[in-house]
C-alpha positions as CSV (number, residue, x, y, z in Angstrom):
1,X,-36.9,112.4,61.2
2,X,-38.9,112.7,64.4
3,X,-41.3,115.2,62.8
4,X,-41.9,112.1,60.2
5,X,-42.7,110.1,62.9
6,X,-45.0,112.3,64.2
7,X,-47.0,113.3,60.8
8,X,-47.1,109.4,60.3
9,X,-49.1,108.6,63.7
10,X,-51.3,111.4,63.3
11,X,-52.6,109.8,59.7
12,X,-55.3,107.8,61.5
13,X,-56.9,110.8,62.8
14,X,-56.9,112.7,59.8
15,X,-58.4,110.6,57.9
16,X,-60.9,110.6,60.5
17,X,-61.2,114.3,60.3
18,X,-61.8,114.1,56.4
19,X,-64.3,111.0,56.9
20,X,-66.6,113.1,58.7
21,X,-66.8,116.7,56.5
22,X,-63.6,117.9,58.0
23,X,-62.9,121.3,56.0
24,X,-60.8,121.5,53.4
25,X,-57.4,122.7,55.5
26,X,-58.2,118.9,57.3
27,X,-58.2,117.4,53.9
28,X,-55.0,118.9,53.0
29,X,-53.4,117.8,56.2
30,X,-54.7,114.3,55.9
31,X,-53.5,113.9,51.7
32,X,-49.9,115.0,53.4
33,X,-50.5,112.4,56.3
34,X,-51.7,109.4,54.4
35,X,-48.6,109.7,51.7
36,X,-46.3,109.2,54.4
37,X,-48.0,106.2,56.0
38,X,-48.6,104.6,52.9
39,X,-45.0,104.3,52.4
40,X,-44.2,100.9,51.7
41,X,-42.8,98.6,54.9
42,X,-39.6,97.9,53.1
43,X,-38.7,101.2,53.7
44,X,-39.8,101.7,57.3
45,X,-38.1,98.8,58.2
46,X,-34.8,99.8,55.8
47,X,-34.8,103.2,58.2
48,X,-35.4,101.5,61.8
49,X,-32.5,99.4,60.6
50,X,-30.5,102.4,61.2
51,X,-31.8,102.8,64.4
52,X,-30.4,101.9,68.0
53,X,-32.1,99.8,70.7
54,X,-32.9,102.7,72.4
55,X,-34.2,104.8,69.5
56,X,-36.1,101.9,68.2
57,X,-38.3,101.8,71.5
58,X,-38.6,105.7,71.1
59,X,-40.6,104.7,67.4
60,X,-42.3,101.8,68.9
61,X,-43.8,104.1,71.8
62,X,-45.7,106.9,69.3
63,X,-48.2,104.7,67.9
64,X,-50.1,100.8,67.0
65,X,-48.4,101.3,63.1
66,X,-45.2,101.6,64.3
67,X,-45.2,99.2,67.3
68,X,-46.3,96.2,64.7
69,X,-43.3,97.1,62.7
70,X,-41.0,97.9,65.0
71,X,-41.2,94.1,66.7
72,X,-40.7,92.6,63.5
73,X,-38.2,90.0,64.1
74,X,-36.1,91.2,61.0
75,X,-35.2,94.1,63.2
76,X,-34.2,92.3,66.2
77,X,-31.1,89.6,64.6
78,X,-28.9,89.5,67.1
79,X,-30.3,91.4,69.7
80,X,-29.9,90.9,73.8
81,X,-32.3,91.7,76.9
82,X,-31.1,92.4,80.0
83,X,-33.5,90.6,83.2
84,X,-33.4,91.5,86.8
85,X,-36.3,90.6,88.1
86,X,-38.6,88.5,86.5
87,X,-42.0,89.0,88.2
88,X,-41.7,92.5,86.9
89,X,-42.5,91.5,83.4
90,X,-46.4,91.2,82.2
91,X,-47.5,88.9,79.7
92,X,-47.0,91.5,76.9
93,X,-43.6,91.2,77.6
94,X,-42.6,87.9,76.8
95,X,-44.6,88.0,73.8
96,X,-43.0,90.9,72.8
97,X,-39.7,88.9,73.3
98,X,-41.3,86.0,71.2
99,X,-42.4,88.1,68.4
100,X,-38.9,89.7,68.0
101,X,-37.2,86.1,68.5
102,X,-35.1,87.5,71.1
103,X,-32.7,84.2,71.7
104,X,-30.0,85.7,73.9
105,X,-30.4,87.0,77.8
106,X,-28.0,88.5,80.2
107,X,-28.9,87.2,83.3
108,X,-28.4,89.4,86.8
109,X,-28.6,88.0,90.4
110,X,-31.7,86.1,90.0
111,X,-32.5,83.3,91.8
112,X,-33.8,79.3,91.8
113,X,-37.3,80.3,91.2
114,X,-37.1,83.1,88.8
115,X,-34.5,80.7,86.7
116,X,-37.3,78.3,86.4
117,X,-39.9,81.1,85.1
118,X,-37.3,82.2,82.5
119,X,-36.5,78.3,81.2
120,X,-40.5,78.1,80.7
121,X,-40.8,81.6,79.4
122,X,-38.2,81.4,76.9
123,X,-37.1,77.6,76.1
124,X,-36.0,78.8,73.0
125,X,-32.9,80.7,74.6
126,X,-29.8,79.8,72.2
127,X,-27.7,82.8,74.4
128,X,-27.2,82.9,78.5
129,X,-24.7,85.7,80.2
130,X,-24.9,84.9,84.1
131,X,-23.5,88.0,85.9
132,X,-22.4,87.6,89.9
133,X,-24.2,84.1,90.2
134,X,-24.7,83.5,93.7
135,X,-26.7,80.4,94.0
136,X,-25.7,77.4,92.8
137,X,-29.1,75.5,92.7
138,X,-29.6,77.3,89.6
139,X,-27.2,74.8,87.2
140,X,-30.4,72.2,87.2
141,X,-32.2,74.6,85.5
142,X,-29.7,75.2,82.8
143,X,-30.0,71.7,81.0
144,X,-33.7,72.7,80.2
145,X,-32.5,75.1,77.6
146,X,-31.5,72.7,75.0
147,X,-30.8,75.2,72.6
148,X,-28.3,76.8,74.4
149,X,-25.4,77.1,72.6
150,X,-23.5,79.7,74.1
151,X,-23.3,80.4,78.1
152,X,-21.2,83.6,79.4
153,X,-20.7,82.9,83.3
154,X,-18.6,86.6,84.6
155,X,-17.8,88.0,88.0
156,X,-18.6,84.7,89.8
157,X,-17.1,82.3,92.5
158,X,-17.6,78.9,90.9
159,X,-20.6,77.0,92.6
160,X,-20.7,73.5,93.4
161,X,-21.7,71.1,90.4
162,X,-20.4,73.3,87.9
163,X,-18.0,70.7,86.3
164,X,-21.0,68.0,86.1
165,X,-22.9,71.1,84.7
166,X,-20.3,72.2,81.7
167,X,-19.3,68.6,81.2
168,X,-23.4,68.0,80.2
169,X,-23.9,70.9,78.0
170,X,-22.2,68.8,75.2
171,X,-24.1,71.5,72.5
172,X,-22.1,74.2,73.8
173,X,-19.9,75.9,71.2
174,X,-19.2,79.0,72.5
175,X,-17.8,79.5,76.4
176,X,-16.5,82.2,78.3
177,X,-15.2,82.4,81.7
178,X,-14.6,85.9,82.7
179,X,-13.4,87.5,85.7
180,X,-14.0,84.3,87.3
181,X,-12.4,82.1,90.2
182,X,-12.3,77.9,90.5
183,X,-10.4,76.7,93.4
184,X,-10.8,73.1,91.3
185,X,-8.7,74.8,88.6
186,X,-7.1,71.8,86.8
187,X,-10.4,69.8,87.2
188,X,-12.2,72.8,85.2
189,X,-9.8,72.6,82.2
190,X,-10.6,69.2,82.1
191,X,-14.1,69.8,82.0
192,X,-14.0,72.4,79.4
193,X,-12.0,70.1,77.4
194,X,-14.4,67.4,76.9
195,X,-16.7,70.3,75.2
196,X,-15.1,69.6,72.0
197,X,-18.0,71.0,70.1
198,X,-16.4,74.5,71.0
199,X,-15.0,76.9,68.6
200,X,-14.7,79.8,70.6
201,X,-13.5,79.6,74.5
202,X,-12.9,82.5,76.5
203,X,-10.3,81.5,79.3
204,X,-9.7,84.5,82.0
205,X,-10.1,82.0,85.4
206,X,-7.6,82.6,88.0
207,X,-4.1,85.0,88.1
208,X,-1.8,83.6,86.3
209,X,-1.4,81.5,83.1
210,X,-2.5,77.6,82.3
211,X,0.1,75.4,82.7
212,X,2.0,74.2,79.2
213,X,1.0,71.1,79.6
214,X,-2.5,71.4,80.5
215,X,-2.6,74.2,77.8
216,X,-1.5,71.4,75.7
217,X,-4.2,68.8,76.5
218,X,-6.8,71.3,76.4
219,X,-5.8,73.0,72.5
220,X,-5.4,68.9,71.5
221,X,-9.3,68.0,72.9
222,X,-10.8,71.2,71.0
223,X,-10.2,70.2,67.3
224,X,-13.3,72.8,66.3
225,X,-12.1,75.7,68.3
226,X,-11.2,78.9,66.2
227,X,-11.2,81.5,68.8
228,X,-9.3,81.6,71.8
229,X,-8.9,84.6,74.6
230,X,-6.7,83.6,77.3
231,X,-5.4,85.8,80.5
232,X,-1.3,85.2,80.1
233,X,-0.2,86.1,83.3
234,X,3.0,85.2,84.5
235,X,5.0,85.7,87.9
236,X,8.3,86.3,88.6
237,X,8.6,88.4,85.5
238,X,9.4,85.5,83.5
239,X,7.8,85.6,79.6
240,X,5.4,83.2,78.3
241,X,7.4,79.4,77.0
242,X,9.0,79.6,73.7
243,X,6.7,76.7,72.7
244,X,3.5,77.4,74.7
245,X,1.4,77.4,71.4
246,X,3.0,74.0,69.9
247,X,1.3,71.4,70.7
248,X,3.0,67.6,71.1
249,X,4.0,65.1,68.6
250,X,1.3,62.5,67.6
251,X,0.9,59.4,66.0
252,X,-1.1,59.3,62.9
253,X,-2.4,56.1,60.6
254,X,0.9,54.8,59.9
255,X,2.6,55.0,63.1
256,X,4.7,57.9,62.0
257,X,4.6,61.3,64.5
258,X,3.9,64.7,63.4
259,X,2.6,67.9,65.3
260,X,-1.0,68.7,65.0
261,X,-1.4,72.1,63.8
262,X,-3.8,74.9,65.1
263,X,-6.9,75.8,63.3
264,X,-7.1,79.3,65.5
265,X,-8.3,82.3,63.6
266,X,-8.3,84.5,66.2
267,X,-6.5,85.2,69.0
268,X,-6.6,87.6,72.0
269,X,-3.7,87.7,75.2
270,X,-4.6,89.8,78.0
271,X,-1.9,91.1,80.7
272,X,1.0,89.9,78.3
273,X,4.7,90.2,78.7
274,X,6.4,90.1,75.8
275,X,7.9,86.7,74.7
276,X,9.8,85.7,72.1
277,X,7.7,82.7,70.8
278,X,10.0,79.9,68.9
279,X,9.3,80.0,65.1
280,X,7.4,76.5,65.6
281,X,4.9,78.4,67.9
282,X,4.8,81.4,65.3
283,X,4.1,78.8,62.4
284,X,1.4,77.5,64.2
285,X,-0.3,80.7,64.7
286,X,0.2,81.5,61.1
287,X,-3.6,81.3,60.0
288,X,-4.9,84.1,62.3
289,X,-7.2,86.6,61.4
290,X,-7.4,88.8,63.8
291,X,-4.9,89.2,66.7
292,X,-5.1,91.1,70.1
293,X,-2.9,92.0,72.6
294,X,-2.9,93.5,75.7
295,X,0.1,93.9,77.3
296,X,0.8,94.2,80.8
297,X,2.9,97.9,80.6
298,X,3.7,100.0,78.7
299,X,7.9,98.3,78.1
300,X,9.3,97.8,74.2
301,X,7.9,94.8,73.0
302,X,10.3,93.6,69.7
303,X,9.0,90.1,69.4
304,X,5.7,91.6,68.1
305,X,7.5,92.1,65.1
306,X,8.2,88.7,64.1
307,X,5.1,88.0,65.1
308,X,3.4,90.3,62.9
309,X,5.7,89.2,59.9
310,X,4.8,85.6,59.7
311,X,0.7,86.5,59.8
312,X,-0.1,86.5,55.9
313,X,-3.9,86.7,56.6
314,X,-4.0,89.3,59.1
315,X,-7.0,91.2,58.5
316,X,-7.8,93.0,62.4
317,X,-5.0,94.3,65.2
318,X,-5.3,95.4,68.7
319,X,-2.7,96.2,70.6
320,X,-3.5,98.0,74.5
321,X,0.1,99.1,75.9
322,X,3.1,97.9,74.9
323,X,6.1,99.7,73.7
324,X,6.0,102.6,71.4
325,X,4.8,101.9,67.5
326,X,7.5,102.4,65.9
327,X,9.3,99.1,66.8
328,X,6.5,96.7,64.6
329,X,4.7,99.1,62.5
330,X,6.8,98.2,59.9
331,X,6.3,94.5,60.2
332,X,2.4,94.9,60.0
333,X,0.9,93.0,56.7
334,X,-0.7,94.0,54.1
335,X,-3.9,92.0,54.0
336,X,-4.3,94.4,57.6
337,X,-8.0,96.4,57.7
338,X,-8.7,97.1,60.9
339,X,-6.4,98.7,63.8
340,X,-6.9,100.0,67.3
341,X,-4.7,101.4,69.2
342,X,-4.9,102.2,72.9
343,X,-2.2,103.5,75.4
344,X,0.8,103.2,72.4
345,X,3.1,106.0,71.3
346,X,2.5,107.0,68.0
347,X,3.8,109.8,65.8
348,X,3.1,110.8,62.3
349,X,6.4,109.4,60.7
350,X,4.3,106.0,62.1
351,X,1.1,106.5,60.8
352,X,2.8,107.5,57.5
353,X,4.7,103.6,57.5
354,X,1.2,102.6,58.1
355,X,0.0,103.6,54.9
356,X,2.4,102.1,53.0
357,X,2.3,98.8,54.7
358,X,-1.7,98.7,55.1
359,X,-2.8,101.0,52.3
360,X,-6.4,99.6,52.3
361,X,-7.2,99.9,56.0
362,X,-11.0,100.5,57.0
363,X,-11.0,100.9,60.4
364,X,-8.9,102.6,62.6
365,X,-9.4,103.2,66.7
366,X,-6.6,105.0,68.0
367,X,-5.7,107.3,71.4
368,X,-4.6,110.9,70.3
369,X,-2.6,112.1,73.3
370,X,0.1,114.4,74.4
371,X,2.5,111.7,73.3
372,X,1.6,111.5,69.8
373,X,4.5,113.8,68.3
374,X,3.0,116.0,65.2
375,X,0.2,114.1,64.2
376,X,-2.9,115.4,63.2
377,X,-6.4,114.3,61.9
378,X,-5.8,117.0,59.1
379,X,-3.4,113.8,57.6
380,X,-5.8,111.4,58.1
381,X,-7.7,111.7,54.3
382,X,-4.4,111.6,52.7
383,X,-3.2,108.7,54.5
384,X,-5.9,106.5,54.6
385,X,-9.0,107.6,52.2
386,X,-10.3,104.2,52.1
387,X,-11.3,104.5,56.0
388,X,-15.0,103.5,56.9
389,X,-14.9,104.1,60.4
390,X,-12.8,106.0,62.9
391,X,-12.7,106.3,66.4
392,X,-10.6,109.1,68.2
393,X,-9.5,109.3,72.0
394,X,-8.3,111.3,74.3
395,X,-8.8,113.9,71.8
396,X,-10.1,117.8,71.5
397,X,-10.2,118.6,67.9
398,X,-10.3,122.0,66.4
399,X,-13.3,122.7,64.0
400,X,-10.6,122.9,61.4
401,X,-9.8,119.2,61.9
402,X,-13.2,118.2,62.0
403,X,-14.6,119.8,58.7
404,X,-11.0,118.4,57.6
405,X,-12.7,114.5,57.4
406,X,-15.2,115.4,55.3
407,X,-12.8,114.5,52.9
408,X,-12.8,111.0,54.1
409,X,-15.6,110.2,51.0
410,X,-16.2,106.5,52.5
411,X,-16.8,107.3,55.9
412,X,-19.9,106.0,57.8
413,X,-19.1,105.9,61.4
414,X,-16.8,108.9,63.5
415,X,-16.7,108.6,67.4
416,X,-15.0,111.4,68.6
417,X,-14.3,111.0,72.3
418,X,-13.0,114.4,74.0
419,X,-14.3,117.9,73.5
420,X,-16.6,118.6,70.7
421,X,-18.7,122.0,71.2
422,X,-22.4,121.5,69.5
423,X,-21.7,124.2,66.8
424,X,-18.9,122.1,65.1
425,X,-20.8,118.8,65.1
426,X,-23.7,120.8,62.9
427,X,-21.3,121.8,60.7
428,X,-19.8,118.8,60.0
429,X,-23.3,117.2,59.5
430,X,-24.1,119.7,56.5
431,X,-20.7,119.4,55.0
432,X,-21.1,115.8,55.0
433,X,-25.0,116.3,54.3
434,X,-25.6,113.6,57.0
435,X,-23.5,110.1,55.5
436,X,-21.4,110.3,58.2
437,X,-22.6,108.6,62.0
438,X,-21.2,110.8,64.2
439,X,-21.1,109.4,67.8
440,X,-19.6,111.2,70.9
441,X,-19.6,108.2,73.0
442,X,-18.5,104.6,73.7
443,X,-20.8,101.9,71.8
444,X,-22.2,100.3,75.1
445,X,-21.1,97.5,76.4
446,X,-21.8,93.9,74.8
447,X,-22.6,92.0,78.0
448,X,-22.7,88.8,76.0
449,X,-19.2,89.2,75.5
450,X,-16.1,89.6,78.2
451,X,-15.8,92.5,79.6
452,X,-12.2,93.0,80.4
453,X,-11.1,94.6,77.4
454,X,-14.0,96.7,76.4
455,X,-14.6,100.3,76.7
């Protein structure tokens, strides 16, 4: 691929050569050249698709043919920039940014004046991440980016005005609060719950738990909300209320009460303890789609299999910790097509209940340790041959179990995180003639997203 590259950008100059009686070995090169330049875009742009960030900038740096279609905006959906300090940035930069309709920014210690720059450089901001904010004469310039529409504030003491701030920013539908510290606690749910545009709210403020009732009022404020992560921290050992997720009886059109039900379609609890829910919480739950849980050790958790029976439309699982997987893996549905797994025992007489219960799962993360009794990658076709990505940890395969999922026809991705000698990863490349991503790393981190769990 790079030599491609490389033929490409020197088209120009041998076209060039063969312009001004270049001999015949420079026409030659230049009839190779130009065919590959003339490709059409569509198929440029169908490979840089493929590409990282990282390698993208690698293309965009070897010549003007490349740049122009490197920055087209098609490329760039979704995509972040990082900025530390703006007065580093020329011209060229932002309109670099502009051209690729870059909308989302992660925002490091900058101060009063640089925030101003950035609200005139980029009005058009729809995404803010705020990492370690330190001065709070920043929130006046957040109103001027009346796009915004989701704001990420992480690792921060919470400045003065913050409630008027959040309590304006009516647009808002996505928030997140991470690693983050309010003395004005129970004024700050209130705040947040007047942002009933929201349909995702990311709640890890404080040590512990919110308060039922608060809880309550908050979920019954937020009829639009659909995703919810909360820190479920509790003291004294005690286990989350039976009925923390049922929310109180109302009074409709004709004076008669019933319980509003949850719209939630996913939900993720970090540092929990396991708790046996009352079937009203379960029911309420019962439209989730995805479903994480971290738990807080590493202690038998048998609720999770009710839990996990009453989820019809479960389609993604995460479990960190926990007890071993033998005690729900029986419960999980079949609707399931994603699973990760991380710090939970797991032995092959589980992963072969897995694929009974799940048998079309596509994506499976998972921790291959010392602890997992007899189980191989070499049963990993058979089990699940349906598979589109998988991602192994805390693992040092043998080249036999590597060549082994090649016989995994639909994979795309494999990140293999342990020992993987150079040789073996070449080999598996020809036997899969190259379908197959083969990563030997973590993805890097989304800093648009909380960070807690990630990694």
């Amino acid at each position: 691929f790079g030599r491609l590259m490389m033929m490409s950008c020197r088209a120009t100059k041998f076209r060039y050569v063969k312009r001004t009686g270049g001999g015949r070995a420079g026409c030659s090169s230049a009839v190779v050249a130009v065919s590959v330049v003339q490709l059409p875009q569509e198929i440029w742009l169908h490979v840089f698709r493929l590409l990282t960030a990282q390698e993208k900038g690698v293309v965009r740096a070897t010549c003007w043919y490349f740049k122009q279609l490197i920055d087209q905006s098609t490329l760039w959906k979704n995509s972040k920039v990082v900025l530390k300090k703006i007065d580093a940035y020329n011209p060229a930069f932002w309109a670099t940014l502009r051209k690729r309709g870059t909308s989302a920014v992660v925002v490091r210690k900058m101060g009063t004046k640089q925030w101003k720059q950035l609200a005139t450089k980029m009005p058009w901001v729809t995404a803010l991440a705020i990492e370690e904010w330190s001065d709070g004469n920043v929130l006046a310039t957040l109103p001027q980016f009346m796009n915004l529409k989701k704001l990420v504030i992480r690792s921060s003491h919470c400045p003065p005005g913050l409630h008027d701030l959040l309590a304006s920013l009516q647009q808002l539908t996505h928030l997140t609060l991470c690693q983050f510290d309010c003395p004005q606690r129970a004024q700050l749910i209130d705040t947040v719950s007047r942002l009933t545009h929201l349909n995702s709210l990311v709640f890890h403020e404080g040590l512990e738990h919110i308060p039922t009732h608060a809880f309550h009022s908050l979920l019954s404020s937020l009829p639009n909300l659909k995703e919810l992560s909360l820190n479920v921290k509790t003291f004294s050992y005690k286990p989350l209320p039976a009925d923390y997720f049922v929310l109180p009886k109302s009074i409709n059109e004709i004076e008669e009460p019933y319980v509003p039900q949850l719209g939630l379609t996913k939900l993720e609890l970090l540092n929990y303890k396991d708790s046996f829910l009352s079937q009203s919480s379960i029911e309420q739950l019962s439209a989730l789609r995805s479903l994480a849980i971290h738990f807080e050790d590493h202690t038998a958790a048998p609720s999770l299999t009710t839990l996990l029976s009453n989820l019809p439309c479960l389609k993604e699982l995460t479990v960190q910790r926990g007890g071993p997987f033998n005690v729900y893996v029986g419960s999980i549905p079949a609707t399931l097509d994603s699973l990760s797994l991380s710090g939970v025992f797991v032995s092959l007489e589980d992963m072969r209940t897995l694929s009974k219960q799940a048998a079309g799962l596509r994506h499976l993360h998972m921790d291959l340790s010392v602890n997992s009794t007899h189980l191989s990658v070499l049963d990993f076709p058979q089990l699940f041959p349906h598979l589109r990505t998988l991602q192994l940890r805390h693992c040092n395969v043998t080249k036999e179990e590597l060549l082994g999922l090649a016989r995994l026809h639909y994979l795309e991705k494999l990140a293999v995180l342990g020992s993987c000698p150079l040789g073996m990863i070449q080999d598996f490349k020809i036997l899969t003639d190259n379908r197959v991503q083969l990563l030997q790393s973590l993805l890097p981190l989304d800093h648009m997203t909380c960070l807690c769990m990630q990694g």
